[in-house]
The first five atom37 places (N, CA, C, CB, O) and aatype in JSON, in Angstrom:
{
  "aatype": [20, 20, 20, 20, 20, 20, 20, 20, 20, 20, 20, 20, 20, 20, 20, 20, 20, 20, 20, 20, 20, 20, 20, 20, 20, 20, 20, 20, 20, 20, 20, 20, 20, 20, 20, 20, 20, 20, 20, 20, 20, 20, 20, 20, 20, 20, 20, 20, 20, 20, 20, 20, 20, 20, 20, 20, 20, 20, 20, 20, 20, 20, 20, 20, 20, 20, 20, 20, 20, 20, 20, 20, 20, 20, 20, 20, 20, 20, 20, 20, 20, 20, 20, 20, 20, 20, 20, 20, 20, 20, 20, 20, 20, 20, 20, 20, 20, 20],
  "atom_mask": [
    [1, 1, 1, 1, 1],
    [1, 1, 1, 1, 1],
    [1, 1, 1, 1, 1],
    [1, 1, 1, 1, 1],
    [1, 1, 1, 1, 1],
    [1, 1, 1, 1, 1],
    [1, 1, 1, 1, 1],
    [1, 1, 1, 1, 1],
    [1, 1, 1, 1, 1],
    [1, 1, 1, 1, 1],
    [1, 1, 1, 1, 1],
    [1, 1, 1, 1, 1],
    [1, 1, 1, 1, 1],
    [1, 1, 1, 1, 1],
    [1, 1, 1, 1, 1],
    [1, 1, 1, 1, 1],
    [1, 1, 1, 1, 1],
    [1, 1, 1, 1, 1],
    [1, 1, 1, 1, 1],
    [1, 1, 1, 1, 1],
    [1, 1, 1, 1, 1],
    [1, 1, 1, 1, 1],
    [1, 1, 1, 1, 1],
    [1, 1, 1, 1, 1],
    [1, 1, 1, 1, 1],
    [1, 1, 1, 1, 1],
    [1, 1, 1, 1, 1],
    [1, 1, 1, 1, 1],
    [1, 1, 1, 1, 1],
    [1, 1, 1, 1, 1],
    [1, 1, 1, 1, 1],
    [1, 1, 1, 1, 1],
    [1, 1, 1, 1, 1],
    [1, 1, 1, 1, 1],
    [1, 1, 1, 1, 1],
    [1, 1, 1, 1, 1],
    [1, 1, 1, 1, 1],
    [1, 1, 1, 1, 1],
    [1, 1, 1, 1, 1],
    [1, 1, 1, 1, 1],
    [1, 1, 1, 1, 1],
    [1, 1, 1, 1, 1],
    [1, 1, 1, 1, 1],
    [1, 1, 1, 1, 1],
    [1, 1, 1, 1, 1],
    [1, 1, 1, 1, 1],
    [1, 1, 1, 1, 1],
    [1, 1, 1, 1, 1],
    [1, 1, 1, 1, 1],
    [1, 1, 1, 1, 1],
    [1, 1, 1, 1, 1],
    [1, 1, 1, 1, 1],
    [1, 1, 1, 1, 1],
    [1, 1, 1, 1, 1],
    [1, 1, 1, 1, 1],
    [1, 1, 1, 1, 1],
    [1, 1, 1, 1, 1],
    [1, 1, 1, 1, 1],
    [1, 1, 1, 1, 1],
    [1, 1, 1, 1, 1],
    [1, 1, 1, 1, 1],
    [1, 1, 1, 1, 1],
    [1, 1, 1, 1, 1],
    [1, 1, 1, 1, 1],
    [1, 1, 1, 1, 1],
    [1, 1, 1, 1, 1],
    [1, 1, 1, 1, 1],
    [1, 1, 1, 1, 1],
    [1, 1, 1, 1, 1],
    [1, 1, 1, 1, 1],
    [1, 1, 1, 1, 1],
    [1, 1, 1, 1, 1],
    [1, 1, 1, 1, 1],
    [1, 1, 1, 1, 1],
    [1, 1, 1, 1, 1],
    [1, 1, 1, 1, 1],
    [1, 1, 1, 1, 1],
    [1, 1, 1, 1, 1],
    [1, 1, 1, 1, 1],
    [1, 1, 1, 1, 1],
    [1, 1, 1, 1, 1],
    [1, 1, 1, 1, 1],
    [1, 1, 1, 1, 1],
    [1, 1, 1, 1, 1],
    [1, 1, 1, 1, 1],
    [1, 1, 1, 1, 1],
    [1, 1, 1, 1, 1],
    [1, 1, 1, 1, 1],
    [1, 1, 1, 1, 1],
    [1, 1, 1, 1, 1],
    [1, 1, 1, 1, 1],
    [1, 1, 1, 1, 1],
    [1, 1, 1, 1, 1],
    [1, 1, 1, 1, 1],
    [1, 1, 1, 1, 1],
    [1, 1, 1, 1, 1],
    [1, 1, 1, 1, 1],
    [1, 1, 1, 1, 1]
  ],
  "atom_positions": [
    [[100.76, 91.82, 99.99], [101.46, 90.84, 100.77], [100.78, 89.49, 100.53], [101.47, 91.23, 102.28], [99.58, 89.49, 100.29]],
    [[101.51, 88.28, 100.59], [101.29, 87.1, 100.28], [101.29, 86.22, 101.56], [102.22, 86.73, 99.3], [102.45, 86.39, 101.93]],
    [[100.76, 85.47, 102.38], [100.88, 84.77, 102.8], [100.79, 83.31, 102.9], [100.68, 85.18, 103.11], [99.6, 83.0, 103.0]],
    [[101.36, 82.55, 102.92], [101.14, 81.06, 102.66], [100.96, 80.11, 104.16], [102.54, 80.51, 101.74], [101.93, 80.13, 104.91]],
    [[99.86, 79.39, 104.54], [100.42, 78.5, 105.5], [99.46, 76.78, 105.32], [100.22, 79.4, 107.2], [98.3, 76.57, 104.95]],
    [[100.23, 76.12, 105.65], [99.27, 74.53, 105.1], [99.05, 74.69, 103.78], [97.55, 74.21, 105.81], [98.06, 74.01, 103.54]],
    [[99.35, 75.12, 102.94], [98.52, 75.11, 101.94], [97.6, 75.87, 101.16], [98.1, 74.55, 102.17], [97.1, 75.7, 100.05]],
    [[97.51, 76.98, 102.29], [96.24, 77.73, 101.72], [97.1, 79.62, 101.8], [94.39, 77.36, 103.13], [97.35, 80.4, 102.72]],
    [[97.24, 79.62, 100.74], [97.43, 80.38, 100.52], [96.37, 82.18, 100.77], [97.78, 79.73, 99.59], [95.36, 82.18, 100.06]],
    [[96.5, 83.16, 101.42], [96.27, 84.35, 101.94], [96.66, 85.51, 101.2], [96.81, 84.39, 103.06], [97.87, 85.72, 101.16]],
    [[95.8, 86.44, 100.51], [96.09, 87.22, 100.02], [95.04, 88.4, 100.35], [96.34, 86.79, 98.88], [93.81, 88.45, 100.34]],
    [[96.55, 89.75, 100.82], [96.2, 91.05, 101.55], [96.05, 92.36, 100.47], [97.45, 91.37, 102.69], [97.02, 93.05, 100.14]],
    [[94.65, 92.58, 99.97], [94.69, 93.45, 99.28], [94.73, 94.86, 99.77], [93.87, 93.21, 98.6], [93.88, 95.75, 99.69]],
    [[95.7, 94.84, 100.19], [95.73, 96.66, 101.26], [96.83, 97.35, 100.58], [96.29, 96.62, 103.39], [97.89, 96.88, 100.15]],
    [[96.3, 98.76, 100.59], [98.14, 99.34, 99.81], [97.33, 100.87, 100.42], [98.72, 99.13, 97.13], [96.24, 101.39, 100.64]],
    [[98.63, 101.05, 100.49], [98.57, 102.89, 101.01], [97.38, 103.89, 99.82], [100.76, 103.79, 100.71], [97.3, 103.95, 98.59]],
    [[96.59, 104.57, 101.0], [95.7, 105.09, 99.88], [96.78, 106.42, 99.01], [94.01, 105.84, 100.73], [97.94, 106.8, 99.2]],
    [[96.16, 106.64, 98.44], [96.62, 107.63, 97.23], [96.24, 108.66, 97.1], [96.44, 107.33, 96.11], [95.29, 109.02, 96.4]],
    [[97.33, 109.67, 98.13], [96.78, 111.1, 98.15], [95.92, 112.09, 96.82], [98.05, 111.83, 98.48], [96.85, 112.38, 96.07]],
    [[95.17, 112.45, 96.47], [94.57, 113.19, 96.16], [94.6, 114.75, 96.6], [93.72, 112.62, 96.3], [94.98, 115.1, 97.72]],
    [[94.08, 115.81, 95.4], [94.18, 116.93, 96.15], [92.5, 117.61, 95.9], [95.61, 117.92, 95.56], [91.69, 117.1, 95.13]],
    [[92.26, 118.71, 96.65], [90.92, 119.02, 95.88], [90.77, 120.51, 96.25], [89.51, 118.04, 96.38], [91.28, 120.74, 97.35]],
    [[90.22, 121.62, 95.65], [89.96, 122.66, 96.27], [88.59, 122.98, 96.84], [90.32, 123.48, 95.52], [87.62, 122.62, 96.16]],
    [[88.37, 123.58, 97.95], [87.04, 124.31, 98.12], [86.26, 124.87, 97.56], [87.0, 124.92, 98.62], [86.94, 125.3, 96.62]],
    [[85.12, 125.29, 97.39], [84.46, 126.01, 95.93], [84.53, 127.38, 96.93], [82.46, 125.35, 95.11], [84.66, 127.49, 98.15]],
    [[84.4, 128.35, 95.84], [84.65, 129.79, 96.81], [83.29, 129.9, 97.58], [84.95, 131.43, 95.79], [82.18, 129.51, 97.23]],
    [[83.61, 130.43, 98.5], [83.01, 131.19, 99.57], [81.78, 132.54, 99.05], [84.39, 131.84, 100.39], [82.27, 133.54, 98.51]],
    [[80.22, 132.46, 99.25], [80.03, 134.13, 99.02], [80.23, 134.88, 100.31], [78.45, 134.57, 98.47], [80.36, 134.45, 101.46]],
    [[80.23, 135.81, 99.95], [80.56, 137.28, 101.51], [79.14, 137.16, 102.11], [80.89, 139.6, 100.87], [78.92, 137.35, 103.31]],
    [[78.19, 136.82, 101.2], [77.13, 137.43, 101.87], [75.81, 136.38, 101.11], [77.09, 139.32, 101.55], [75.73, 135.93, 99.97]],
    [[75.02, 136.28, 102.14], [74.18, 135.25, 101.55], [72.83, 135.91, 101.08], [73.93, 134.08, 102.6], [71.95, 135.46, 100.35]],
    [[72.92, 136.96, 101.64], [71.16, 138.04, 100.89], [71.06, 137.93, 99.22], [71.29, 140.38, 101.2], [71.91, 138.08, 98.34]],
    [[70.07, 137.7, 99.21], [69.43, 137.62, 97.58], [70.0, 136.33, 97.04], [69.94, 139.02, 96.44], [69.89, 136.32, 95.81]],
    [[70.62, 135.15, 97.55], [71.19, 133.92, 96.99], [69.97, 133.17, 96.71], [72.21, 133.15, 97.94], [68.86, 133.51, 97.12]],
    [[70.29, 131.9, 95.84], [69.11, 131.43, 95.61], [69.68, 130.06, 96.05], [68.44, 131.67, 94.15], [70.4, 129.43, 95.29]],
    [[69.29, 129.51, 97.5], [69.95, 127.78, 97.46], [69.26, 126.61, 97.36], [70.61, 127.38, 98.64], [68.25, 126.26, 97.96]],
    [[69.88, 126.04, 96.58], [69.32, 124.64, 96.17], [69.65, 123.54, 97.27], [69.99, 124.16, 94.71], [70.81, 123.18, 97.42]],
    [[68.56, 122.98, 98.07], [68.9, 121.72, 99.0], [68.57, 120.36, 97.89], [67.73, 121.7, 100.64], [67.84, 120.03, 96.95]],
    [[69.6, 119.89, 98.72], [70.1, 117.87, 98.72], [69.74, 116.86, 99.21], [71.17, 117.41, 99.17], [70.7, 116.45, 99.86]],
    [[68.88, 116.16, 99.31], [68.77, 115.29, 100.08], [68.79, 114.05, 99.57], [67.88, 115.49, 100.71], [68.48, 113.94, 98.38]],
    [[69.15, 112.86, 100.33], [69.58, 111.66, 99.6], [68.42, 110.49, 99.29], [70.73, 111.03, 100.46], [68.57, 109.47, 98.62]],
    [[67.18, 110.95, 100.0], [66.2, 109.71, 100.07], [66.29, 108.77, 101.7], [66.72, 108.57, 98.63], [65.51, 107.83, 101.84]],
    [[67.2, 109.09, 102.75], [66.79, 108.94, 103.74], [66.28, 109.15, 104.37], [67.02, 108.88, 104.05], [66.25, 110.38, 104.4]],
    [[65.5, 108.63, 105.33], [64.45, 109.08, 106.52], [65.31, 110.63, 107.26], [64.28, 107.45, 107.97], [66.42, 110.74, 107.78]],
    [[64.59, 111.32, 107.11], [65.07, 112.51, 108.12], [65.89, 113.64, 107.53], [65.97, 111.93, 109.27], [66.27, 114.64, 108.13]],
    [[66.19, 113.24, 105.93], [67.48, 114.53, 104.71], [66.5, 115.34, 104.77], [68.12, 114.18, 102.64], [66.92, 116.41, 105.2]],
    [[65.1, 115.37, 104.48], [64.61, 116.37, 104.02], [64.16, 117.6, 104.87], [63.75, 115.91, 103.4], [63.95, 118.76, 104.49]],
    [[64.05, 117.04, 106.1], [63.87, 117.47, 107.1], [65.21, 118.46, 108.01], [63.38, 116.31, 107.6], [65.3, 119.38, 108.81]],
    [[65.9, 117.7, 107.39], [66.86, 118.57, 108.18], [67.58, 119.83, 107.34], [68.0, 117.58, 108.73], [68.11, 120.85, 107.77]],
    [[67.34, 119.19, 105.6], [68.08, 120.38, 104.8], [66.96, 122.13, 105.01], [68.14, 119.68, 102.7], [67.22, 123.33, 105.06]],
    [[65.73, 121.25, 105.07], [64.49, 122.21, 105.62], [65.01, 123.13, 106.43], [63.35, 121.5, 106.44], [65.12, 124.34, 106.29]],
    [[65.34, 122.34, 107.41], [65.36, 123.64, 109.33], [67.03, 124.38, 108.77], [65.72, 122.09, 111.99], [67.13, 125.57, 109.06]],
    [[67.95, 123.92, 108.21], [69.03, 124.55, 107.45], [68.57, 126.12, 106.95], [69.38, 123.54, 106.14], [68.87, 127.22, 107.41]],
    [[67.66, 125.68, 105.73], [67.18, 126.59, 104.58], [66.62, 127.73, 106.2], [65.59, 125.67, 103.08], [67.28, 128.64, 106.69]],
    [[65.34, 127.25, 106.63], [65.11, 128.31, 107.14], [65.77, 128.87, 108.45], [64.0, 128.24, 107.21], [65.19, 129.94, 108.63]],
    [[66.36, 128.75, 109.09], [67.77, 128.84, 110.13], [67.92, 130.09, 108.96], [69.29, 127.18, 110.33], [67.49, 131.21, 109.23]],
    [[68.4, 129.88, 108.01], [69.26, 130.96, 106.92], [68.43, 131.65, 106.4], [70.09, 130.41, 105.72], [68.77, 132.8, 106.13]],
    [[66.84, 131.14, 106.01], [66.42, 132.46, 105.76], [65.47, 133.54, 106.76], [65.77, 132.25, 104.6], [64.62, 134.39, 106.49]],
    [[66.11, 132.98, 108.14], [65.9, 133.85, 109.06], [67.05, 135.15, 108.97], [65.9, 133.02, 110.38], [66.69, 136.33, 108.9]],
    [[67.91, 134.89, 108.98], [69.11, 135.26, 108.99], [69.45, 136.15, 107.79], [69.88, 134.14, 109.09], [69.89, 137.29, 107.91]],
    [[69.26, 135.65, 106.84], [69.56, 136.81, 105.14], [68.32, 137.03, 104.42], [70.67, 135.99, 103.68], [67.24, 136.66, 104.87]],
    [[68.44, 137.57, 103.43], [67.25, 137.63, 102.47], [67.36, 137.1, 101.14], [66.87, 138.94, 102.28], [67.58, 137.56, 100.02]],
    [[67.0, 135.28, 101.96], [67.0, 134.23, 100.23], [66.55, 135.03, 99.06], [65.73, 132.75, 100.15], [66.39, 136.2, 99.41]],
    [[66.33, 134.86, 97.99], [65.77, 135.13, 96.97], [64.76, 133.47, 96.23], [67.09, 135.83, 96.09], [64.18, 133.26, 95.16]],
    [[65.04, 132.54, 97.57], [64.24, 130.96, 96.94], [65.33, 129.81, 96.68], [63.37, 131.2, 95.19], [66.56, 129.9, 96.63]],
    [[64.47, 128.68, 96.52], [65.06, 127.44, 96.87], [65.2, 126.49, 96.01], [64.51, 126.92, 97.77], [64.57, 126.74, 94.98]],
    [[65.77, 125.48, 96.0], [64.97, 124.5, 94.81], [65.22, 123.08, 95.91], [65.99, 124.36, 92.75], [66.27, 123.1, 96.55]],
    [[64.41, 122.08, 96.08], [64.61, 121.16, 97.0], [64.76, 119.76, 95.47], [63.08, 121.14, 98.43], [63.95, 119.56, 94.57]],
    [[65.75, 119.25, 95.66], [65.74, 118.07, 94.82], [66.17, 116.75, 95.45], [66.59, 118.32, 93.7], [67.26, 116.64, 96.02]],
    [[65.23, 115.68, 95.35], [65.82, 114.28, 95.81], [66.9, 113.09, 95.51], [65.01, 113.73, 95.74], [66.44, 112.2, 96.22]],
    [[67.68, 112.72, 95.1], [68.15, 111.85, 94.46], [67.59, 110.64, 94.82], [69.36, 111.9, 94.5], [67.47, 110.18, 93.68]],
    [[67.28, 110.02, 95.33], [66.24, 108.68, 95.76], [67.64, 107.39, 96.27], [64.97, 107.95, 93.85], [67.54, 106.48, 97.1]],
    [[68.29, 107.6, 95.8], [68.9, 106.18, 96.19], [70.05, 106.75, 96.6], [69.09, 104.96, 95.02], [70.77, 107.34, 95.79]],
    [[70.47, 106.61, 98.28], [71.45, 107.17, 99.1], [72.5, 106.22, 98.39], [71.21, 107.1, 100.84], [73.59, 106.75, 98.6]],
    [[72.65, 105.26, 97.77], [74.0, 104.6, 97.6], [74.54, 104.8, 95.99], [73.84, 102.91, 98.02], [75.52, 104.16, 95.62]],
    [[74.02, 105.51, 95.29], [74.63, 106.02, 94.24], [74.83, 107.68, 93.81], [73.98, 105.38, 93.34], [74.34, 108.53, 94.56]],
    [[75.2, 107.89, 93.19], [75.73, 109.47, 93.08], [74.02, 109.84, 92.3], [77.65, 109.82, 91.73], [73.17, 109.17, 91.72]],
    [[74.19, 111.54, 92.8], [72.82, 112.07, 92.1], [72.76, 111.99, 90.7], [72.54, 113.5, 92.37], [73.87, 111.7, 90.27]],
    [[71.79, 112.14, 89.65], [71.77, 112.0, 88.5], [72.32, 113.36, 88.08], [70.52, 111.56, 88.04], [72.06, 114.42, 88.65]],
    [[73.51, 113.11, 86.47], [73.46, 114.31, 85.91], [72.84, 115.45, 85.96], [73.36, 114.16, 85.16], [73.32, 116.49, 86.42]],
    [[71.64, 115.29, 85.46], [70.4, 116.22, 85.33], [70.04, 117.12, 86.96], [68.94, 115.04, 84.83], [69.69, 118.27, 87.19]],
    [[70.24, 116.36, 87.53], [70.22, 117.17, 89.08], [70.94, 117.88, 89.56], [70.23, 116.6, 90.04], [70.68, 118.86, 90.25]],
    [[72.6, 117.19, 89.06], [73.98, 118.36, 90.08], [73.9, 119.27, 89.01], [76.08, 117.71, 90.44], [74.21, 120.39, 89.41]],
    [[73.49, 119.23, 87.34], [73.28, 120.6, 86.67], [72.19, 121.7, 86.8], [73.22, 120.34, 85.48], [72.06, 122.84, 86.33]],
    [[71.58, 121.04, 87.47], [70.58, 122.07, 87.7], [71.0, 123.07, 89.39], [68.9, 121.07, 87.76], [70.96, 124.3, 89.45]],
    [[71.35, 122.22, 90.48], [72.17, 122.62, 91.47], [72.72, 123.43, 91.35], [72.83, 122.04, 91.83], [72.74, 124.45, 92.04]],
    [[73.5, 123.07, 90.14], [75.17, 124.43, 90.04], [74.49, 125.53, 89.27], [77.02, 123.82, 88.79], [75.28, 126.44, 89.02]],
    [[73.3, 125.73, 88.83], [72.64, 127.03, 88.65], [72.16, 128.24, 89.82], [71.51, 126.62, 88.01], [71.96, 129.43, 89.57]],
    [[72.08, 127.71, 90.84], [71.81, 128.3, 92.06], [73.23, 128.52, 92.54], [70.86, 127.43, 93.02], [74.26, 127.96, 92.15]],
    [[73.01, 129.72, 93.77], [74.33, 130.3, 94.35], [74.72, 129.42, 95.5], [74.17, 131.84, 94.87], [75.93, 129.48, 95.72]],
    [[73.98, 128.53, 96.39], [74.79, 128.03, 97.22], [73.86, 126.59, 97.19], [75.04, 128.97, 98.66], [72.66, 126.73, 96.97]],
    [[74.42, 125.11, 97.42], [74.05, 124.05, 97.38], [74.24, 123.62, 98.79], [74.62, 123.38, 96.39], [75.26, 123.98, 99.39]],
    [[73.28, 122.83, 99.39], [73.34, 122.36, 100.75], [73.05, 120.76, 101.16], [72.38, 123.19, 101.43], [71.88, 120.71, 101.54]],
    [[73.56, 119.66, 101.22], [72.99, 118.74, 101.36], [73.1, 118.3, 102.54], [73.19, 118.06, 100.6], [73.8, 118.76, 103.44]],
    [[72.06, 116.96, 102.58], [72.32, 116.02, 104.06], [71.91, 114.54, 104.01], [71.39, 116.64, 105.38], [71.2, 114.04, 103.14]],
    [[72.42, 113.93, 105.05], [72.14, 112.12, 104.82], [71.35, 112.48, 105.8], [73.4, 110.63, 105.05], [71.68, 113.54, 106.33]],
    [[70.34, 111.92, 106.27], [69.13, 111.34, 107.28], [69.54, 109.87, 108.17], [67.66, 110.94, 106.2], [70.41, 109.02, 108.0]],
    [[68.37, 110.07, 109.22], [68.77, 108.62, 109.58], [68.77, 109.55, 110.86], [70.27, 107.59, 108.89], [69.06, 109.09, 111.96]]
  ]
}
């Protein structure tokens, strides 16, 4: 949309977002013997909380181990090298802090 008034012209960069579709990654039945990899972004408090997660769960099943990886900078996506190593493990868990 364009608006004009006095002179000064107004311009509305808004437009309907653009549905997308996406699927869920499957589900396991059962979390005994999984091996999960935690996420955390480099905020005050991710690491801490993917922590009480992990063990919450390995109260509960029988992990087989963990891998804890940082990405350091909450405002960009994790590095290659990290979400491939992630998707080697059976279940991935992350969290923002703060």
């Amino acid at each position: 949309m364009v608006i004009a008034t006095k002179g000064l012209v107004v311009l509305e960069p808004v437009t309907e977002p653009t549905p997308s579709s996406a699927e869920m990654a499957p589900r396991p039945r059962d979390l005994n013997g999984k091996r999960v990899a935690l996420l955390t972004n480099g905020k005050r408090n991710s690491d801490v909380l993917v922590k009480m997660v992990y063990d919450l769960l390995a109260e509960r099943y029988q992990l087989s181990g963990y891998l804890h990886r940082d990405k350091v900078n909450m405002s960009r996506p994790a590095p290659q090298s990290i979400v491939e190593e992630l998707a080697t493990y059976d279940i991935a868990i992350t969290a923002i802090g703060d």
